[in-house]
C-alpha positions as CSV (number, residue, x, y, z in Angstrom):
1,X,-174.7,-174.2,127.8
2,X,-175.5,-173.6,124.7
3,X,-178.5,-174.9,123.4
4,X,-182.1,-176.4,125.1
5,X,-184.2,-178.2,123.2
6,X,-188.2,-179.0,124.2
7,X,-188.7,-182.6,125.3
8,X,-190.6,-185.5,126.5
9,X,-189.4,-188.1,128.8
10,X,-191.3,-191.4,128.2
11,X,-191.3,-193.8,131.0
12,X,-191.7,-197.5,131.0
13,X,-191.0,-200.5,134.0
14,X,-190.4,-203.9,133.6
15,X,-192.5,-204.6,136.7
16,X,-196.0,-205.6,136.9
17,X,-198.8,-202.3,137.2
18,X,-200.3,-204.6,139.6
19,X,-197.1,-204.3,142.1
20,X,-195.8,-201.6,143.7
21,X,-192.0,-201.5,143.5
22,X,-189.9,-200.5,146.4
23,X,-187.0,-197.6,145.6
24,X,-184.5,-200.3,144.8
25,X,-186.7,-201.4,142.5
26,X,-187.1,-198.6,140.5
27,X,-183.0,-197.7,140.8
28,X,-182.9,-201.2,139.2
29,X,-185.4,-200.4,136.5
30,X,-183.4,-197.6,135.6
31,X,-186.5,-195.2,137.9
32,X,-188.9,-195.7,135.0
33,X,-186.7,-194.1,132.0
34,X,-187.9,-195.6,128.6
35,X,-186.6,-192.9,125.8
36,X,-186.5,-189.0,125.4
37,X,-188.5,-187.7,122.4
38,X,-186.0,-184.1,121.4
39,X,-188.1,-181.3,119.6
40,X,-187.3,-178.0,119.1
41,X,-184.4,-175.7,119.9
42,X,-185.2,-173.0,122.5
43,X,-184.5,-169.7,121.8
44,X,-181.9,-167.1,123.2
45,X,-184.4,-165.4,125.1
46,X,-186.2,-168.9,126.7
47,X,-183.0,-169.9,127.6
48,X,-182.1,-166.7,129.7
49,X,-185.4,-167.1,131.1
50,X,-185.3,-170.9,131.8
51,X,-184.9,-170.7,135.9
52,X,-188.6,-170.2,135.2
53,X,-190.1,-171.2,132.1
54,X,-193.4,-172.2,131.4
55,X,-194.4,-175.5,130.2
56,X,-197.7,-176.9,128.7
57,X,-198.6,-180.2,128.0
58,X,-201.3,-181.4,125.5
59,X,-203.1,-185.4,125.7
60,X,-205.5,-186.0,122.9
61,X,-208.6,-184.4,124.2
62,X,-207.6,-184.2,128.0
63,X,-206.9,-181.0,129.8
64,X,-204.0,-178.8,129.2
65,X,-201.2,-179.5,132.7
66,X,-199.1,-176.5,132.9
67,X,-195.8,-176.9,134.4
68,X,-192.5,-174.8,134.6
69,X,-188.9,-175.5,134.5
70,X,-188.9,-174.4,138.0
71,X,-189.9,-177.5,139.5
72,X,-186.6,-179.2,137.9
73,X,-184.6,-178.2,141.3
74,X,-185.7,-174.4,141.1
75,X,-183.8,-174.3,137.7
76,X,-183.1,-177.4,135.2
77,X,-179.2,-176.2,135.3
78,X,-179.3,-176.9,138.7
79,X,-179.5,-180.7,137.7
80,X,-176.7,-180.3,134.8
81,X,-174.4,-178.4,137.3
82,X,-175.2,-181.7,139.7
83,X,-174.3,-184.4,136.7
84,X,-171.2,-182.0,135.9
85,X,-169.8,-182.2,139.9
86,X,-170.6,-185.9,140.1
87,X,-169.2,-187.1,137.1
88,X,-166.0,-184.8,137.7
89,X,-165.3,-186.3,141.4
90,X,-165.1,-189.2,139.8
91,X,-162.4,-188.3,136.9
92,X,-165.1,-188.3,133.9
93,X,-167.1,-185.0,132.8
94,X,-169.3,-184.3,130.4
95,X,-168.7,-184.4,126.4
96,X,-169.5,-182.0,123.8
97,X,-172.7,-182.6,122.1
98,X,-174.0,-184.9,124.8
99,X,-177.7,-184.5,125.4
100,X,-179.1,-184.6,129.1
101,X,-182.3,-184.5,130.0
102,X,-182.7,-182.8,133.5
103,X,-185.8,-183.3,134.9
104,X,-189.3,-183.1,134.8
105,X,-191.8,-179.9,134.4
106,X,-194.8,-181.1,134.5
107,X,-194.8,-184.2,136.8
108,X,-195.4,-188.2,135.4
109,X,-198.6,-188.2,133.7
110,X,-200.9,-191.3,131.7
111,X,-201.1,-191.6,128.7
112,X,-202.4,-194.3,126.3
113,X,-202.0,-195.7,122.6
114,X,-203.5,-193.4,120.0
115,X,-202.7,-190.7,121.7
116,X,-200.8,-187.5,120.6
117,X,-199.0,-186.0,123.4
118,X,-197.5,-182.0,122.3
119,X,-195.5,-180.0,125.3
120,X,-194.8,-176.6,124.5
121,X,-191.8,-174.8,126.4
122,X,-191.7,-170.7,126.9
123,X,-192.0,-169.1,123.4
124,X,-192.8,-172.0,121.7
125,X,-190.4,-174.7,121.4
126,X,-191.9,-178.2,120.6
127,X,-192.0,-181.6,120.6
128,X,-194.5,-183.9,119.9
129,X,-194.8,-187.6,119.9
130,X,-198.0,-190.0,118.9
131,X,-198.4,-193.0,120.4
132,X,-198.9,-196.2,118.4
133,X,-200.3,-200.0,119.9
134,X,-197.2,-201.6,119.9
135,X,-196.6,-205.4,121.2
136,X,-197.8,-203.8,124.6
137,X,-201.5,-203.2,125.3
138,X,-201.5,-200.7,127.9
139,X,-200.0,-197.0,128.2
140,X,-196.9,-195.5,129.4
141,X,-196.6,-192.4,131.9
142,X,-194.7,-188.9,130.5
């Protein structure tokens, strides 16, 4: 690997909030994925230390979650590694330049219009993403 980049997943469903959608369901719905915000390259040093790096995530006036990269299989490149065997055992592999984002560090958590949502990785790689009422009234989940 050679570069990491800070990010935030932001997740979306096609189903009604008032249902609750059995695991086929969600395989369907693509398990919530919506689009990945990319920030800020992580440096040499976060990356050697990214089996356990800490995370923090910032919600317009809400309280600070602090997460790690641990809790993406004990170490994000756990998940890479996975994609990398899977897609081999079937004849494909992964491409040069390909961006994959490989789990989360902080768990799924609300968020709402108007807010501006920062997460901070190790040293201080960023991404940040404000959240504007669109055509939908209510919030997403990161």
């Amino acid at each position: 690997m050679s570069r990491a980049f800070a990010g935030i997943e932001l997740c979306n469903t096609r189903f009604d909030t008032s249902i609750e959608p059995s695991l086929p369901c969600l395989v369907a719905d693509n398990s919530n994925a919506d689009l990945i915000v990319v920030g800020e390259a992580l440096t040499e040093e976060d990356i050697d230390a990214l089996s356990n790096l800490s995370v923090t995530l910032q919600c317009s006036g809400k309280p600070h979650i602090k997460g790690s990269t641990q809790k993406v299989l004990g170490n994000p490149l756990r998940a890479v590694t996975w994609l990398a065997n899977w897609l081999a055992s079937r004849g494909e592999n992964l491409k040069r330049g390909q961006m994959i984002s490989s789990g989360s560090c902080t768990g799924m958590n609300e968020a709402a219009a108007d807010d501006i949502v920062v997460a901070t990785f190790g040293s201080g790689a960023q991404v940040c993403v404000e959240l504007a009422l669109g055509s939908r009234q209510d919030g997403v989940k990161l």
